[in-house]
C-alpha positions as CSV (number, residue, x, y, z in Angstrom):
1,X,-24.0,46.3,-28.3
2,X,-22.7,50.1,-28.7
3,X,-19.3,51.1,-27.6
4,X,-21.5,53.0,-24.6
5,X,-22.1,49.7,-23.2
6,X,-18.2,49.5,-21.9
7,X,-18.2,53.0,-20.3
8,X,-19.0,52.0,-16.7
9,X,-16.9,49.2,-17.0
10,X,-14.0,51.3,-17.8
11,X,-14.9,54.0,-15.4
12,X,-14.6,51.3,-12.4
13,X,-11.0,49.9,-13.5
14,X,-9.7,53.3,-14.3
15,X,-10.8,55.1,-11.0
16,X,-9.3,51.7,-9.1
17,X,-5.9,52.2,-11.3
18,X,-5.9,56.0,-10.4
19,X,-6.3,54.7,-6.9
20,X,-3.9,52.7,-6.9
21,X,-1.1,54.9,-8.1
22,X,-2.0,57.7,-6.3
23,X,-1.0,55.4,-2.9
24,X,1.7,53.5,-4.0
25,X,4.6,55.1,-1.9
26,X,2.5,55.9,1.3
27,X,4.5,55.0,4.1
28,X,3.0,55.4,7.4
29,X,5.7,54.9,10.1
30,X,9.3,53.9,10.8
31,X,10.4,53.1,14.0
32,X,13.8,52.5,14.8
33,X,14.6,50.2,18.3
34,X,17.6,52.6,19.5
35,X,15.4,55.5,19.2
36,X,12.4,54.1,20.5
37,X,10.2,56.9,18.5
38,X,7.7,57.0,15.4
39,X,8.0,59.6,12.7
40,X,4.6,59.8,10.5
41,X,5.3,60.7,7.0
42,X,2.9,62.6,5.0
43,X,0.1,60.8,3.3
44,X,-1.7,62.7,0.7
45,X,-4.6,60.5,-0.8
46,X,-6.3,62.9,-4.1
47,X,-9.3,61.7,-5.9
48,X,-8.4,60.0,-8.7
49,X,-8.9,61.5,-12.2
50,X,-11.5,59.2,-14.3
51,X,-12.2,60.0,-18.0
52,X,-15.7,60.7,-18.5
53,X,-17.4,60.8,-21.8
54,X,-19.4,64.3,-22.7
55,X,-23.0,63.7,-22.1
56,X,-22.7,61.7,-19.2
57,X,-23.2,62.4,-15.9
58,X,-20.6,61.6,-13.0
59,X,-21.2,58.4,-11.2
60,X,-19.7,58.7,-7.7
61,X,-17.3,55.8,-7.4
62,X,-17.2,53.2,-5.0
63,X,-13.4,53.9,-3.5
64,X,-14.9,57.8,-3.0
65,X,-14.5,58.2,1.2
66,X,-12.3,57.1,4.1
67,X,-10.6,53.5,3.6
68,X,-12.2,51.2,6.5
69,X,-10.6,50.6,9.4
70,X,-8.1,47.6,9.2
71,X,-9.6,44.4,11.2
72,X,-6.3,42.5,11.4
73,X,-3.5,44.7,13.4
74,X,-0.1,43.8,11.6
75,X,2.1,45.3,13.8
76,X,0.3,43.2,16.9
77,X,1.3,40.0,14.8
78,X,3.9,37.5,15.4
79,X,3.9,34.0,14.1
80,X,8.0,33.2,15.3
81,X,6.9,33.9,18.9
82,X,6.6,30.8,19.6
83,X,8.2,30.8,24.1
84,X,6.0,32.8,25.7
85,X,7.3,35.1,28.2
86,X,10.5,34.5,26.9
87,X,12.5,36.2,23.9
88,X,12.5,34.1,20.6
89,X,15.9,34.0,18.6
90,X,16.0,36.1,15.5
91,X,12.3,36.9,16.1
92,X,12.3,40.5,15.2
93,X,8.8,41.1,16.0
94,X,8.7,39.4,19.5
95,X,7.4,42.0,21.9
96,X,9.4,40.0,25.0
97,X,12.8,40.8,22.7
98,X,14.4,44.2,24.3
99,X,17.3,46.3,22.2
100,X,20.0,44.1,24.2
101,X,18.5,41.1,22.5
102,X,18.0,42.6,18.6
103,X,22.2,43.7,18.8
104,X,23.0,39.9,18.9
105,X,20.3,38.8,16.4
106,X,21.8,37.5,13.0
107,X,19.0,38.2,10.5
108,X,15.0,38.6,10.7
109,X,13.7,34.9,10.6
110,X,9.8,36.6,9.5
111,X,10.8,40.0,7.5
112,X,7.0,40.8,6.5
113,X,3.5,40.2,8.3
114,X,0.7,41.1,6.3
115,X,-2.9,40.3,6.3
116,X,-5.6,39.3,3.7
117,X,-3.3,39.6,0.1
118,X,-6.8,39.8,-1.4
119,X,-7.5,43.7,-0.3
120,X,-6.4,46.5,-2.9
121,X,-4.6,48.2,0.1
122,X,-3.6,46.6,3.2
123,X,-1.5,47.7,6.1
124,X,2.1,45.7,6.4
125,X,4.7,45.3,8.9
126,X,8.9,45.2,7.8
127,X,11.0,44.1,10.0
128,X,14.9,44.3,9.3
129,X,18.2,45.1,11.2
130,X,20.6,47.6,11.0
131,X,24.2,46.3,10.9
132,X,25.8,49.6,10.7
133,X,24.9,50.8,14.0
134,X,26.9,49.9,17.1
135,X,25.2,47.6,18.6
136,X,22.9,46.5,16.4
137,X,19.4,47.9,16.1
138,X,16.3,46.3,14.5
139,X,14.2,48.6,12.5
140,X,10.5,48.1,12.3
141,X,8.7,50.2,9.1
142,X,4.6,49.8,9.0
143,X,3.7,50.7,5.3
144,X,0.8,50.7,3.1
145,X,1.5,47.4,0.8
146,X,-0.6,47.8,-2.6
147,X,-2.1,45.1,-4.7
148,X,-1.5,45.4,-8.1
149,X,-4.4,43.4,-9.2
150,X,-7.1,44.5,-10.9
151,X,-9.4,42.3,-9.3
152,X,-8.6,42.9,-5.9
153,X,-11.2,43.7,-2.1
154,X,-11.1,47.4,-1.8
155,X,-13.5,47.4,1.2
156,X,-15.4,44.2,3.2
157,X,-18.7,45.7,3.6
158,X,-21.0,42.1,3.8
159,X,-19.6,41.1,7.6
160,X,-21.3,37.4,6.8
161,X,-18.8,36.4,4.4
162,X,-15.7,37.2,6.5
163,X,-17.0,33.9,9.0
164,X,-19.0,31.1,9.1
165,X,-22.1,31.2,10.5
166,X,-23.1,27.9,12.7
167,X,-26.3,26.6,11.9
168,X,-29.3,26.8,14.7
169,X,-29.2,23.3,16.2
170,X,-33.2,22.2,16.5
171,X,-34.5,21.8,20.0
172,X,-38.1,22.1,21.6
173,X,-38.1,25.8,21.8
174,X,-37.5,27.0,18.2
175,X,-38.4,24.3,16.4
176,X,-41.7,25.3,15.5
177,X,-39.6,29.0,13.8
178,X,-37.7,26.4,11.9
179,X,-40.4,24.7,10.6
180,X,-42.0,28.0,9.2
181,X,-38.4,29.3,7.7
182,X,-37.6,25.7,6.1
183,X,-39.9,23.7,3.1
184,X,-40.5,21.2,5.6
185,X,-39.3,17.4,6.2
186,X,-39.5,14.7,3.3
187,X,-38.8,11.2,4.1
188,X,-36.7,9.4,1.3
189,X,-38.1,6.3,0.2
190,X,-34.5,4.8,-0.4
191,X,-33.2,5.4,3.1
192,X,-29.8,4.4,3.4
193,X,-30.8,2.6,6.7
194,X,-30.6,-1.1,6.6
195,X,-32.7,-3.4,8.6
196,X,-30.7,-6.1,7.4
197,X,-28.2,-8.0,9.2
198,X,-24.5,-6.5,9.4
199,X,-22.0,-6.0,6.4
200,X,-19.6,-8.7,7.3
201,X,-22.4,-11.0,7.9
202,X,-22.9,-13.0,4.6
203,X,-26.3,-14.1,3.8
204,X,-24.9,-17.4,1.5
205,X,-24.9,-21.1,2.7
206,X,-21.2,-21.1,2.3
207,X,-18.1,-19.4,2.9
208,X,-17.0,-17.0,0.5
209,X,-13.3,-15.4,0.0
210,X,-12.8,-12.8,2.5
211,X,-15.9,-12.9,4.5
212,X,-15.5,-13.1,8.4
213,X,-15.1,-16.8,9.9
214,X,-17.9,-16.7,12.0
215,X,-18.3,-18.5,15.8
216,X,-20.7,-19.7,18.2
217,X,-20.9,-16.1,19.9
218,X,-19.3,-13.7,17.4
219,X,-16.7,-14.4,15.1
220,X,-12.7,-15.9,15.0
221,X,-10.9,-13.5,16.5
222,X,-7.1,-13.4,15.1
223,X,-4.6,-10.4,16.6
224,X,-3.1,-8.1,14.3
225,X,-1.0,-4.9,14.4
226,X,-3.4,-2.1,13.0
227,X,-2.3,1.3,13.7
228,X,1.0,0.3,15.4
229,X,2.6,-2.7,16.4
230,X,0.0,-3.0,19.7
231,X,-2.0,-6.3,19.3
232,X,-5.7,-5.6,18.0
233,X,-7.4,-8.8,19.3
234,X,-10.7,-7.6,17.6
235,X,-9.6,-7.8,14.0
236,X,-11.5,-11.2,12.5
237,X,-9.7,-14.0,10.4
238,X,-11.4,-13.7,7.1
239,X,-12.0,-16.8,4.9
240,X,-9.0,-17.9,2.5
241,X,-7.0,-15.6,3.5
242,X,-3.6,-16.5,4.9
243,X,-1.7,-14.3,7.3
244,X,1.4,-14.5,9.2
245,X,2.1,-11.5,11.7
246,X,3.7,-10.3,15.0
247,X,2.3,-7.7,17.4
248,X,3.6,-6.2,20.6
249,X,1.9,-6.8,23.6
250,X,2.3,-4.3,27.1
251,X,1.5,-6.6,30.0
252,X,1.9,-6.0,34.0
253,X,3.9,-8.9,34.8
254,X,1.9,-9.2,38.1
255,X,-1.9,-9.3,36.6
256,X,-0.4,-12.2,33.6
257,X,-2.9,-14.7,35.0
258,X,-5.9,-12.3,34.3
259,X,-4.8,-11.6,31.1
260,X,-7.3,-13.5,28.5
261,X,-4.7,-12.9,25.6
262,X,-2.0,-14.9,27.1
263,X,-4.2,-18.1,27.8
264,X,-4.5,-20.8,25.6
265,X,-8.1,-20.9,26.2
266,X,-8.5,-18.1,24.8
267,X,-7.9,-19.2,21.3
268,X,-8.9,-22.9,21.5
269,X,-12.1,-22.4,23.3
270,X,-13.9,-21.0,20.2
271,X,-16.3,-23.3,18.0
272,X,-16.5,-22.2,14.0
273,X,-19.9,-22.1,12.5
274,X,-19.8,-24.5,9.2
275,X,-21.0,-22.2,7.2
276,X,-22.1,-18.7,8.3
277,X,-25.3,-18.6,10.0
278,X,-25.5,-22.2,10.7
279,X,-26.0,-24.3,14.0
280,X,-23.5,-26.7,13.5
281,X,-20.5,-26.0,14.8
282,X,-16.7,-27.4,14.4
283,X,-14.3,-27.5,17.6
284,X,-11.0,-26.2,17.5
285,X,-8.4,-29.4,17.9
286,X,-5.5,-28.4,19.9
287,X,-2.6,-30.3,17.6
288,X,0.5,-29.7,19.6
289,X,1.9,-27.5,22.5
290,X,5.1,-26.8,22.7
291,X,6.7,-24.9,26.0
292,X,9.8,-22.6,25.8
293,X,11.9,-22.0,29.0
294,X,14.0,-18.7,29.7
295,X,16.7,-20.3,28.1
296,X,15.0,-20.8,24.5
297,X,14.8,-24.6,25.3
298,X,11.8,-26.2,23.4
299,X,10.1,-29.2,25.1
300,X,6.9,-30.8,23.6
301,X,3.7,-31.9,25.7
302,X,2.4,-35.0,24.9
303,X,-1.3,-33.9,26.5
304,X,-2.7,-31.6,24.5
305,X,-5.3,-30.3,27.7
306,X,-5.3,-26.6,28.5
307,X,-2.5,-25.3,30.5
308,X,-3.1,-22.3,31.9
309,X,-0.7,-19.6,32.8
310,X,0.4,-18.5,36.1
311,X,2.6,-16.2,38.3
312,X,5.8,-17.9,39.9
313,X,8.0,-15.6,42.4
314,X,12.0,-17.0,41.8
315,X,13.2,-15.0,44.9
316,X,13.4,-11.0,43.6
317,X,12.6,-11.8,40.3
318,X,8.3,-12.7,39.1
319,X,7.9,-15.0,36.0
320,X,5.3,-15.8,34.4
321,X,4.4,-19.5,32.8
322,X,2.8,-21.3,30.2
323,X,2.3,-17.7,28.3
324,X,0.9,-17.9,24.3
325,X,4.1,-17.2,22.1
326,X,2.9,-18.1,19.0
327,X,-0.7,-19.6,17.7
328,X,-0.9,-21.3,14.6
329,X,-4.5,-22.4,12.9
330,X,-4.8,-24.5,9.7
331,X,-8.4,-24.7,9.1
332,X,-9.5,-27.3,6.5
333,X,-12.4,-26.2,4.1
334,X,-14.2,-28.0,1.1
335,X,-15.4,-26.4,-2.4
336,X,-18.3,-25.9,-1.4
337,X,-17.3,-23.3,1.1
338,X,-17.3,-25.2,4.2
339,X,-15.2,-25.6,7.2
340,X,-14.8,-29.4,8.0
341,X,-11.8,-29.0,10.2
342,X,-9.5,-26.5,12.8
343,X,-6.5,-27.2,14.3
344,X,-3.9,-25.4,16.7
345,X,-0.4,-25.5,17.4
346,X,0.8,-23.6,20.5
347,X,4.4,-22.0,21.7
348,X,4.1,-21.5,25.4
349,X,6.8,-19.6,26.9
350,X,7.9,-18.0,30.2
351,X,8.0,-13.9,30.4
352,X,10.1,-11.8,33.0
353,X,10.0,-8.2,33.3
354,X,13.1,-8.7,31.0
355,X,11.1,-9.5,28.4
356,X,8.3,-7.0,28.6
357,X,6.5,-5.8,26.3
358,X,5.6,-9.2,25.0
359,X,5.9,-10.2,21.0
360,X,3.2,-12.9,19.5
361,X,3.0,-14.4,16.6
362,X,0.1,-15.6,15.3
363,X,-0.5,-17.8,11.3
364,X,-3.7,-18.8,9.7
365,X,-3.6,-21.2,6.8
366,X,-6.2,-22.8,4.8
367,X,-5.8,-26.2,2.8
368,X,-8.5,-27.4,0.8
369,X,-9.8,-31.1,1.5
370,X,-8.5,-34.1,-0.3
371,X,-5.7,-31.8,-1.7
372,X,-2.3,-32.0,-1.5
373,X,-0.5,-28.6,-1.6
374,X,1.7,-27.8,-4.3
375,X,5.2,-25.7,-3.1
376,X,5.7,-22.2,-4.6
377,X,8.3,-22.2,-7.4
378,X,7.6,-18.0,-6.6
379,X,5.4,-15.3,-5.6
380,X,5.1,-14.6,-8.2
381,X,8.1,-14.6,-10.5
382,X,10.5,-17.7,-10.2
383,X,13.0,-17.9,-8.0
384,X,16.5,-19.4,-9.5
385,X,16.8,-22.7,-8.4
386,X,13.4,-23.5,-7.7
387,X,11.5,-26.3,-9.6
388,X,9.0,-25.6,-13.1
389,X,5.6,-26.0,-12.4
390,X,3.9,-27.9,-15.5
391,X,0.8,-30.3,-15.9
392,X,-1.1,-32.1,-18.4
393,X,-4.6,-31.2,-18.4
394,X,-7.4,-31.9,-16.7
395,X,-4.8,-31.8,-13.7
396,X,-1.9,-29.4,-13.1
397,X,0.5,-28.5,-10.7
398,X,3.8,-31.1,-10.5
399,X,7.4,-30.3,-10.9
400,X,8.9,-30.7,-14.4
401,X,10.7,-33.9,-14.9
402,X,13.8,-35.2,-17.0
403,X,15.9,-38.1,-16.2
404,X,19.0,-39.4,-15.9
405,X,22.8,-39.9,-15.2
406,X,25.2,-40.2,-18.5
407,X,27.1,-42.8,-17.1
408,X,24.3,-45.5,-16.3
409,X,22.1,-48.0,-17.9
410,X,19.1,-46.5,-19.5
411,X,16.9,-49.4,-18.3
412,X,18.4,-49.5,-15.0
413,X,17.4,-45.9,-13.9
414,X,14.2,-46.1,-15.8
415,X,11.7,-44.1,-13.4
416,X,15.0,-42.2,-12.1
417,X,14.2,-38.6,-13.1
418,X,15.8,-34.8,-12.0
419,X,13.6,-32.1,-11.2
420,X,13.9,-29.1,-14.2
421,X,15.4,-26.2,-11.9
422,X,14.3,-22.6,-13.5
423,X,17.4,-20.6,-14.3
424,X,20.1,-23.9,-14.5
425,X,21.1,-24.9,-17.6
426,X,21.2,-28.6,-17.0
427,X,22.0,-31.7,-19.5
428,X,22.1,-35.3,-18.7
429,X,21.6,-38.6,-20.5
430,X,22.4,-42.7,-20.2
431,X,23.8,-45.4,-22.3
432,X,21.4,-47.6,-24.3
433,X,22.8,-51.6,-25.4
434,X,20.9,-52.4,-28.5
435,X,21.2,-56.0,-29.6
436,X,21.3,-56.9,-33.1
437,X,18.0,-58.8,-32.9
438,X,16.1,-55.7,-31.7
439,X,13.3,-54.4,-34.0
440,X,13.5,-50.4,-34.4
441,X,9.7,-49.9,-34.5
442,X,9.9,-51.4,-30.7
443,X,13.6,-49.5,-29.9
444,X,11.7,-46.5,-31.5
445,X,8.9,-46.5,-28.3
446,X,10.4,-47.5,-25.4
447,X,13.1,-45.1,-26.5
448,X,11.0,-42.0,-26.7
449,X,9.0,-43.4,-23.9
450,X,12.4,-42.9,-21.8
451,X,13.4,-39.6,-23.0
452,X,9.8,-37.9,-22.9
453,X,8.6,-39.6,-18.9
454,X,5.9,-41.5,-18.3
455,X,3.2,-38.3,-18.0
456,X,5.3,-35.5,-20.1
457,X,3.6,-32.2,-19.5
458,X,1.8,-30.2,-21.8
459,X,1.4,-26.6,-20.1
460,X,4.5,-25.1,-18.0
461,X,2.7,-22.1,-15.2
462,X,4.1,-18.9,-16.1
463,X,5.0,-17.4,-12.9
464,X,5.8,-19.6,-9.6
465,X,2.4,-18.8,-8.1
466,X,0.4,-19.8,-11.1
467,X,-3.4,-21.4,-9.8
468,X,-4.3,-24.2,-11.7
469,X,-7.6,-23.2,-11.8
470,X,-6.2,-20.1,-14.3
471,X,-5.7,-22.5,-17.3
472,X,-5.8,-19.8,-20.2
473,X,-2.4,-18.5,-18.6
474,X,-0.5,-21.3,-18.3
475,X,2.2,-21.6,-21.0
476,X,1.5,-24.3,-23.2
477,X,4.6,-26.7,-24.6
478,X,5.5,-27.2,-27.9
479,X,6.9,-30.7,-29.3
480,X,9.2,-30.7,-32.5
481,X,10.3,-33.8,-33.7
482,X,13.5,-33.6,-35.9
483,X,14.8,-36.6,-38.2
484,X,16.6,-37.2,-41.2
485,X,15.3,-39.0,-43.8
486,X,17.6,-41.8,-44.5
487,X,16.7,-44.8,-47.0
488,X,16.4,-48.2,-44.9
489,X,17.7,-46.7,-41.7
490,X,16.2,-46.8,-38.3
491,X,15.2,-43.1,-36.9
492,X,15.9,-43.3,-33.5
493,X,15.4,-40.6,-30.8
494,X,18.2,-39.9,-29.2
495,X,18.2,-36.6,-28.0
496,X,15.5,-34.2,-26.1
497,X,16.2,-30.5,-26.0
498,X,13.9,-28.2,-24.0
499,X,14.2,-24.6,-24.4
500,X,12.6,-22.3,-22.0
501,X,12.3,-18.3,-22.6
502,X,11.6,-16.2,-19.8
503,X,10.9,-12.4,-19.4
504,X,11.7,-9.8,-16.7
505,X,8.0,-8.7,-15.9
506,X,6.9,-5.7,-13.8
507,X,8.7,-2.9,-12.0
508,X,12.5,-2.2,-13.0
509,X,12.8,-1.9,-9.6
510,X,11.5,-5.4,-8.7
511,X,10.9,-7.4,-12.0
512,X,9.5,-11.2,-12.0
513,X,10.7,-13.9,-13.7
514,X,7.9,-15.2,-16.2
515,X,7.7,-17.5,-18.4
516,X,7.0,-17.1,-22.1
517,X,7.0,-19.7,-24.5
518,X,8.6,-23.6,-23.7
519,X,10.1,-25.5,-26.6
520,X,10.8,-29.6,-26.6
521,X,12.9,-30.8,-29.3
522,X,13.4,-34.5,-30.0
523,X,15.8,-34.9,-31.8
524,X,16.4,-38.7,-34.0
525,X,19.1,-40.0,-35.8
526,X,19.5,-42.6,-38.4
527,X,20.8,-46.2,-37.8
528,X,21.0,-48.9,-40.0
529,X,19.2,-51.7,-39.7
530,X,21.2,-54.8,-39.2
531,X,20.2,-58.4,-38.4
532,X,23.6,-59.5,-37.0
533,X,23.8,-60.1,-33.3
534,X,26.2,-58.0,-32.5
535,X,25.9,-55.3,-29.6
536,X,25.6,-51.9,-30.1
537,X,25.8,-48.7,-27.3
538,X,23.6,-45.5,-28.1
539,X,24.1,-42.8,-25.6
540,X,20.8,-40.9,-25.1
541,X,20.5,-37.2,-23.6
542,X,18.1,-34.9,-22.3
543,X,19.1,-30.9,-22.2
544,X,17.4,-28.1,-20.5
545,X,18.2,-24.6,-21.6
546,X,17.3,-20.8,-20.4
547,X,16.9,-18.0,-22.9
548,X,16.1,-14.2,-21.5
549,X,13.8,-12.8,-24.3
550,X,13.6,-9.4,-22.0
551,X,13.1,-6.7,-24.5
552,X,15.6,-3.7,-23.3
553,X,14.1,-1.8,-20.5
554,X,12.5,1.8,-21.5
555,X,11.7,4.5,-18.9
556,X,8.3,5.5,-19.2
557,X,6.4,8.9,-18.7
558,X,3.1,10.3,-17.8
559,X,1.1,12.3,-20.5
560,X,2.1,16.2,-20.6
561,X,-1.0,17.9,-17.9
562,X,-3.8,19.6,-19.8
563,X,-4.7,22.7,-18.9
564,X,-8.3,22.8,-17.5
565,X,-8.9,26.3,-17.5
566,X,-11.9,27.4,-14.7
567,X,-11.7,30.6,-12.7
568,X,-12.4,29.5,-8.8
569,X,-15.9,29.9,-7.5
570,X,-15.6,33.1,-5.4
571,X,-13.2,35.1,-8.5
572,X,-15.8,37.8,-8.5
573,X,-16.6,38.1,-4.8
574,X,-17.9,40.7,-3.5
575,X,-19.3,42.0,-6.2
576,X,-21.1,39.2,-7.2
């Protein structure tokens, strides 16, 4: 391209810059509150001078002519006038202000109104106070404020783009003009309308994690705090998932006995579907019912029948009775994904307007059948004190085990064993009588036998919550066996040394215990072999050690920002 080609390019951001200059200390008024007057000052706009190459003829420029009229009126604005009818403090531009209330002003809180900051030229209102006058006297200046960007809105000649325009709403009497101005209707062949049955209706022959535990008329309906602490009784229990909450409740005292969420009924009248979709249906069991008086005394029921609550006048004061406290459902399920069984345990209490609003609690549980549940060591890291969780394939999930008491027989608290306690360092051990007569090969078994526990574990969970259905992440144990090699000697275990490491893991904040690696060391020694019948005493030990292999904690840091440079979508408007 020739050098010409950037001539009305330059022409257009010259005659803008000669603009520009040629207004930039235009003030139009200054009005001072003591005065109550406006002095114009002179505004002399000239054309601006553009350099025009020889040869070519003068383009008349688009800034040529009277600026428009400005739609926004500064001076008119306010945004700290906030009392209406009623002056605002150290709101300068408040028209209800008078010159009594500007002398005890401090400062301006809004110094500046402007409009659009997009426009070339746009009017401005300055608001400011004059300390050296007695009183005080705000001064209000309305200038020209110029924008000294190149790319700026020198006039707003396309009146669509300064609103939105709201689309024409088909009805029966222009709907046949829309028809002719639009390319018609197409239907989509994937419409996202489903015929189906609802989202948190599963279509499966079982139960799966999470999916809505479904009833005879609609599903189990379990109260929760959703948006506040205000009970939600429409929120369903969902499969597997264990909750424990509380949730406010705002009863009239007087209408208690039409209240559905304070009967027992209410939640023990419900019948679970099996599985969803099903006919056959389990009952919910009421398990116990326990009443609390005013007093916090707890008295059990022995009938388990529905008690239903009602209004008692005690002279000035109205109580209420046999009100839902607390509900508690442990539902049984199988592996298949099937309920089999529902129970409820209920905390009646009496409420007086002393106690309104009402607090519930309410717990769901699930156990699985023909399980026994395992206690949390954690959740997830371990907690100090709290038992190791270890197994032995194809079962896991029992505390780990060491015995004994140094003091006693070995044989005598055979069976007697300690729980392994994470975090305690623990050692014990027992005396062991050997006879003479004793063969070592025999010593030898029973001995280790009574060191290592009748089922000693081969995998150790790594955090307290550890599923023993997650075998690749269960830590597995590793068994040394140390001995000399003496000639003609007995090598006799006498010693078992476990070693766990552990890591912080997670958040600095927060971190979790976890385990890393678990070492068990059995240790022998040498013993000659004798044939003489004399007695001889071995003392025998187990030790349990903790070793923090945390690596030093390092702060970490997001990657530096990349610059994605894009200009916005509307950069060139209005000129394109």
């Amino acid at each position: 391209m020739s050098p010409l080609g950037f001539h009305p390019l330059l022409l257009v951001l010259m005659d803008c810059w000669a603009s520009v200059r040629a207004q930039a200390g235009a003030t139009l008024a200054v009005t001072t509150e003591a005065l109550n007057s406006t002095e114009p000052s002179p505004t002399n706009f000239r054309p601006a001078l553009s350099p025009r190459p020889p040869g070519l003829p003068r383009v008349p420029g688009p800034f040529s002519g009277p600026r428009p009229t400005p739609v926004t009126d500064v001076a008119a604005l306010c945004v700290c006038d906030l009392s209406p009818a009623q002056c605002d403090v150290n709101c300068c531009c408040d028209p209800d202000c008078s010159s009594m209330d500007f002398s005890v002003f401090s400062a301006c809180s809004v110094s500046v109104v402007t409009g659009d900051s997009q426009f070339c030229s746009q009017k401005a209102a300055i608001y400011s106070l004059n300390f050296t006058a007695h009183p005080p006297q705000r001064v209000f200046k309305l200038v020209d404020q110029i924008n000294p960007s190149v790319f700026c809105i020198h006039i707003t000649n396309y009146k669509p783009a300064l609103s939105f325009i709201n689309p024409e709403v088909p009805d029966e009497n222009n709907f046949d003009k829309l028809m002719k101005t639009s390319d018609g209707f197409s239907l989509n062949g994937e419409s996202d309308v489903s015929f189906t049955t609802e989202s948190g209706t599963p279509n499966t022959a079982k139960y799966e994690y999470g999916v809505h535990l479904q009833t005879s008329d609609s599903f189990l309906r379990f109260p929760s705090p959703l948006t506040s602490s205000l009970c939600t009784d429409n929120n369903p229990a969902a499969f597997l998932v264990n909750q424990a909450v509380k949730c406010t409740r705002r009863i009239n005292l007087e209408q208690c006995e039409d209240i559905e969420a304070l009967c027992m009924a209410y939640y023990s009248s419900p019948k679970i579907l099996r599985v969803p979709n099903s006919r056959t249906e389990v009952p919910i069991t009421v398990q116990s019912i326990v009443i609390q008086s005013l007093n916090k005394t707890l008295t059990r029921l022995e009938d388990t029948d529905v008690v239903k609550q009602s209004l008692v006048e005690a002279g000035a004061v109205n109580i209420c009775t046999n009100v839902v406290l607390e509900v508690k459902y442990s539902l049984t399920y199988t592996d298949a994904g099937e309920i089999t069984k529902a129970d409820l345990s209920l905390l009646l209490g009496t409420v007086s307007n002393a106690v309104v609003p009402l607090q519930q609690k309410f717990e769901i549980h699930f156990i699985q059948q023909n399980t026994k549940p395992v206690p949390l060591s954690g959740n997830p890291g371990y907690v100090v004190g709290l038992p190791l969780a270890a197994g032995f394939q194809p079962h896991k999930g029992y505390p780990f085990w060491f015995c004994g008491e140094a003091e006693q027989d070995c044989f005598t608290i055979e069976g007697i064993r300690t729980p392994v306690l994470f975090g305690y360092n623990m050692q014990s051990g027992c005396k062991l009588r050997l006879m003479g007569a004793t063969t070592c090969p025999l010593v030898v078994e029973k001995v280790k036998n009574l060191l290592k526990g009748q089922s000693f574990p081969d995998y150790v969970a790594p955090f307290g919550n550890s599923r023993a259905q997650d075998v690749l992440d269960w830590v597995p144990v590793h068994f040394v066996t140390q001995a000399p090699h003496v000639k003609d000697s007995c090598q006799l275990p006498v010693a078992l040394v476990i070693e766990v490491k552990w890591t912080k893991y997670g958040s600095l904040l927060n971190p979790q215990a976890k385990i890393v690696n678990v070492t068990a060391n059995l240790i022998s020694s040498s013993f000659p072999e004798t044939n003489s019948g004399s007695e001889r005493t071995i003392l025998l030990s187990t030790v349990v050690t903790f070793v923090d292999v945390s690596a030093p904690a390092e702060a970490g840091f997001r990657a530096r920002p990349t610059i994605n440079a894009k200009l916005p979508f509307n950069f060139f408007f209005p000129f394109v």
